[in-house]
C-alpha atoms as an extended CHARMM CRD file, in Angstrom:
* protein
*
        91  EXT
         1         1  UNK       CA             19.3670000000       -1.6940000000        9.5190000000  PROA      1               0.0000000000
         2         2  UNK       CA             17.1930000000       -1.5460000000       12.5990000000  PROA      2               0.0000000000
         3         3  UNK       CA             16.1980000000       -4.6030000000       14.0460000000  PROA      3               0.0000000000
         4         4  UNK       CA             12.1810000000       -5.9390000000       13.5980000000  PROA      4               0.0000000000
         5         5  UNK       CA             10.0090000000       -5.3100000000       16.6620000000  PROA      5               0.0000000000
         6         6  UNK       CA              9.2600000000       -7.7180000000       18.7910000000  PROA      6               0.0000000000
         7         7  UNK       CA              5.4600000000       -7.1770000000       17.8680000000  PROA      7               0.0000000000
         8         8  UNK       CA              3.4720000000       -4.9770000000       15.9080000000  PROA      8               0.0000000000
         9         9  UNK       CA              2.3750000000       -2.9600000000       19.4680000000  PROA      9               0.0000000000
        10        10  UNK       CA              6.4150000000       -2.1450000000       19.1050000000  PROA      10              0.0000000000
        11        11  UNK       CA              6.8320000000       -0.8230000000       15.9330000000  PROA      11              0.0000000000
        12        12  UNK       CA              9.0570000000        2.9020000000       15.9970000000  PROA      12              0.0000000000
        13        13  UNK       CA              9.2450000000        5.4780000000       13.6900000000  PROA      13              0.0000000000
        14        14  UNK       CA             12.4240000000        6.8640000000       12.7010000000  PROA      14              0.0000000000
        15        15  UNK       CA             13.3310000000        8.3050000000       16.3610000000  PROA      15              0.0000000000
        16        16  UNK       CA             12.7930000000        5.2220000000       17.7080000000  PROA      16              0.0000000000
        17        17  UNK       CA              9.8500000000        6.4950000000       19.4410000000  PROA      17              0.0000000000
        18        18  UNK       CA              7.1840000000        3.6270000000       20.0020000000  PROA      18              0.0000000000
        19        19  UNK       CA              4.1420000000        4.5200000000       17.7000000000  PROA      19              0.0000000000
        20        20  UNK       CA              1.2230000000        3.5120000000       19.4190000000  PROA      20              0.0000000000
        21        21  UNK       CA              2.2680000000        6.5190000000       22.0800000000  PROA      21              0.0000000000
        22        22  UNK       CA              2.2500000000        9.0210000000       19.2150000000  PROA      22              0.0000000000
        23        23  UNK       CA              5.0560000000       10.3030000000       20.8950000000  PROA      23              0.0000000000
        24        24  UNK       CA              5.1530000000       14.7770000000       19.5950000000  PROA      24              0.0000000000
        25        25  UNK       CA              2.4350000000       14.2020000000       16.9890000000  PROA      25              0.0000000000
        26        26  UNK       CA              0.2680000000       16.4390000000       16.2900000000  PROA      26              0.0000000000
        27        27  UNK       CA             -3.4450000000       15.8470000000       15.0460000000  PROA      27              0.0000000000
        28        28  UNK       CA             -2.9120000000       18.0290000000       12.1240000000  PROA      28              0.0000000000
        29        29  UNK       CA              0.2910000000       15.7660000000       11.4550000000  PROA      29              0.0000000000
        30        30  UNK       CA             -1.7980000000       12.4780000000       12.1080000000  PROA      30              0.0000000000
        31        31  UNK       CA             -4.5190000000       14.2110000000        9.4530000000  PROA      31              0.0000000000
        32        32  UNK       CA             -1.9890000000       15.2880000000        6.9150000000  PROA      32              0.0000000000
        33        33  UNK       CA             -0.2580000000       12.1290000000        6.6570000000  PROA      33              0.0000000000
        34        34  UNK       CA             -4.0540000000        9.7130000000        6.6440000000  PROA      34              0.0000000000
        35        35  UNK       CA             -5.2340000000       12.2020000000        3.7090000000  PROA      35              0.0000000000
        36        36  UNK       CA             -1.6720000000       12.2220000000        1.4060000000  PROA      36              0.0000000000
        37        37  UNK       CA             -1.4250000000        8.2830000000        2.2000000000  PROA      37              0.0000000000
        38        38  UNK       CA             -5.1940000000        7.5080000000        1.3760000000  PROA      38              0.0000000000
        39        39  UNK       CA             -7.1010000000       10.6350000000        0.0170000000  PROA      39              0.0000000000
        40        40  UNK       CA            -10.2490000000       12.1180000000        1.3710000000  PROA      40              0.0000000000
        41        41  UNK       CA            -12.5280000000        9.3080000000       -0.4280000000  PROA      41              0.0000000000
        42        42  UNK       CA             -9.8490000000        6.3680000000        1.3430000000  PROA      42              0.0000000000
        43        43  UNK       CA            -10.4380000000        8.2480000000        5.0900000000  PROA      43              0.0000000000
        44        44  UNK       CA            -14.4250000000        8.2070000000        4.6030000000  PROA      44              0.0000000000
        45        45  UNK       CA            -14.3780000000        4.4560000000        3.3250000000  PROA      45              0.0000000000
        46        46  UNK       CA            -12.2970000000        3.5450000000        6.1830000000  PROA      46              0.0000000000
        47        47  UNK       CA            -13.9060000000        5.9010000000        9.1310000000  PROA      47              0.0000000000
        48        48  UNK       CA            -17.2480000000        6.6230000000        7.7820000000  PROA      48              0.0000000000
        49        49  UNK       CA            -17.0870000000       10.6180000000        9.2330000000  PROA      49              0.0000000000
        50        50  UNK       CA            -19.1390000000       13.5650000000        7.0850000000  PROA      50              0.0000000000
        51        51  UNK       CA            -15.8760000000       15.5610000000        7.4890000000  PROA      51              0.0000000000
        52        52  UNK       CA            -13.9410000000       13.7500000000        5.0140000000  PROA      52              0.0000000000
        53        53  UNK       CA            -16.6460000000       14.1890000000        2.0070000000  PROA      53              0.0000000000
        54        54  UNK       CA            -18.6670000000       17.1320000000        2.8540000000  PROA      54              0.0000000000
        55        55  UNK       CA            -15.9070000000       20.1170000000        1.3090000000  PROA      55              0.0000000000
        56        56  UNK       CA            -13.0180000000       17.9650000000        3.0540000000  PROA      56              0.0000000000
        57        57  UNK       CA             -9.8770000000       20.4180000000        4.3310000000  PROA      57              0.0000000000
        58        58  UNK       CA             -7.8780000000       19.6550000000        6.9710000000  PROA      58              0.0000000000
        59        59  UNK       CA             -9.0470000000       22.7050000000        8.6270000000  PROA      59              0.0000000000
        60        60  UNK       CA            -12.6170000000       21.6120000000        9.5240000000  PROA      60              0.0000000000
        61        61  UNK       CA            -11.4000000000       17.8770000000        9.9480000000  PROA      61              0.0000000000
        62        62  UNK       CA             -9.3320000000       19.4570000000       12.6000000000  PROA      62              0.0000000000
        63        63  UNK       CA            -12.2700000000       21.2050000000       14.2110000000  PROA      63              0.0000000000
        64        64  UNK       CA            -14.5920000000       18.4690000000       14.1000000000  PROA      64              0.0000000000
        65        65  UNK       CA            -11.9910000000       16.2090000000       15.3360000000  PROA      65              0.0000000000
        66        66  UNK       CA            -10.6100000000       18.4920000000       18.3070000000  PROA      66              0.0000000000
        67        67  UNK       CA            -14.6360000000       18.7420000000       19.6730000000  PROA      67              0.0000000000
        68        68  UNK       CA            -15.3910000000       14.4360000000       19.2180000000  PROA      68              0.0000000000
        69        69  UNK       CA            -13.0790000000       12.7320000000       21.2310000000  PROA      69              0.0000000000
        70        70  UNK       CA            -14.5530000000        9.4030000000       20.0000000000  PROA      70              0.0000000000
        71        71  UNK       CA            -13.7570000000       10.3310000000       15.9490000000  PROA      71              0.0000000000
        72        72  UNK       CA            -10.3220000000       11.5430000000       16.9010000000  PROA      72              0.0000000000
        73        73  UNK       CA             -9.7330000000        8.2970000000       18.6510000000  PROA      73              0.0000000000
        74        74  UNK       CA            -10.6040000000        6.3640000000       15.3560000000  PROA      74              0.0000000000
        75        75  UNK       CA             -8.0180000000        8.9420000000       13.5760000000  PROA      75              0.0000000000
        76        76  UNK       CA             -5.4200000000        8.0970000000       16.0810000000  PROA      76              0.0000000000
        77        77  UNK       CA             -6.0770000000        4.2170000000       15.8800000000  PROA      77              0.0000000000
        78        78  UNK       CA             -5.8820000000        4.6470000000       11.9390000000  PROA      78              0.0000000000
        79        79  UNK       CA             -3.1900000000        6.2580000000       11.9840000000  PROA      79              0.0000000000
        80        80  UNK       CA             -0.9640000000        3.7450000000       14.4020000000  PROA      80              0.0000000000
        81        81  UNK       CA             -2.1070000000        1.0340000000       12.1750000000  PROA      81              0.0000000000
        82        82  UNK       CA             -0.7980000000        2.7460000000        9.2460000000  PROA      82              0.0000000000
        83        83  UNK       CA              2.4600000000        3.8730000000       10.3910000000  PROA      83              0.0000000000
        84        84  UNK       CA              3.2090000000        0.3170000000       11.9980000000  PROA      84              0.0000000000
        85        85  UNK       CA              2.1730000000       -1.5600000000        8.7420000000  PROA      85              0.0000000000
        86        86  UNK       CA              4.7590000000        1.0450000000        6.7590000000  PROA      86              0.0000000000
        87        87  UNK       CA              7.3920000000        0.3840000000        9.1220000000  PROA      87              0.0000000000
        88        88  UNK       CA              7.7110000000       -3.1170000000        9.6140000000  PROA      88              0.0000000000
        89        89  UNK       CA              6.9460000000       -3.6630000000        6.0100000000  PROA      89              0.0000000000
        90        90  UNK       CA              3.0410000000       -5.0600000000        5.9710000000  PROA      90              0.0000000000
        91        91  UNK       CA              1.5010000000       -2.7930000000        3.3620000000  PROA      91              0.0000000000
């Protein structure tokens, strides 16, 4: 059993890649795994963006996303605060 990070800002996944780099993921990885964990009503409570409740697909998330560099950042940020809390066990 792996050893607990130092600090959150240390957290790895599985290849022991540091999370907050988002080290090979993709933004349609990043997207797929915010909507299965919380749902497209879950991503518009938490991020407040029309693309997640007007006919949400991952599709035009990814297009709106890919053109607004400050909604992707809140995607990202989302994300690395989700995938630390699952791995060092703060759900």
């Amino acid at each position: 059993m792996p050893t607990p990070p130092a600090s959150a800002s240390d957290a790895r996944d599985e290849n022991g890649h540091l999370i907050r780099e988002l080290h090979g993921v993709t933004l349609a990885s990043i997207l797929e795994y915010l909507q299965a964990h919380y749902g497209w009503p879950g991503l518009d409570e938490r991020l407040r963006m029309n693309c997640f409740v007007v006919n949400p697909s991952v599709k035009s998330a990814l297009t709106f996303l890919r053109r607004t560099p400050w909604a992707r950042a809140k995607v990202e940020a989302l994300y690395i605060e989700t995938r630390t809390a699952e791995v060092t066990g703060k759900k």
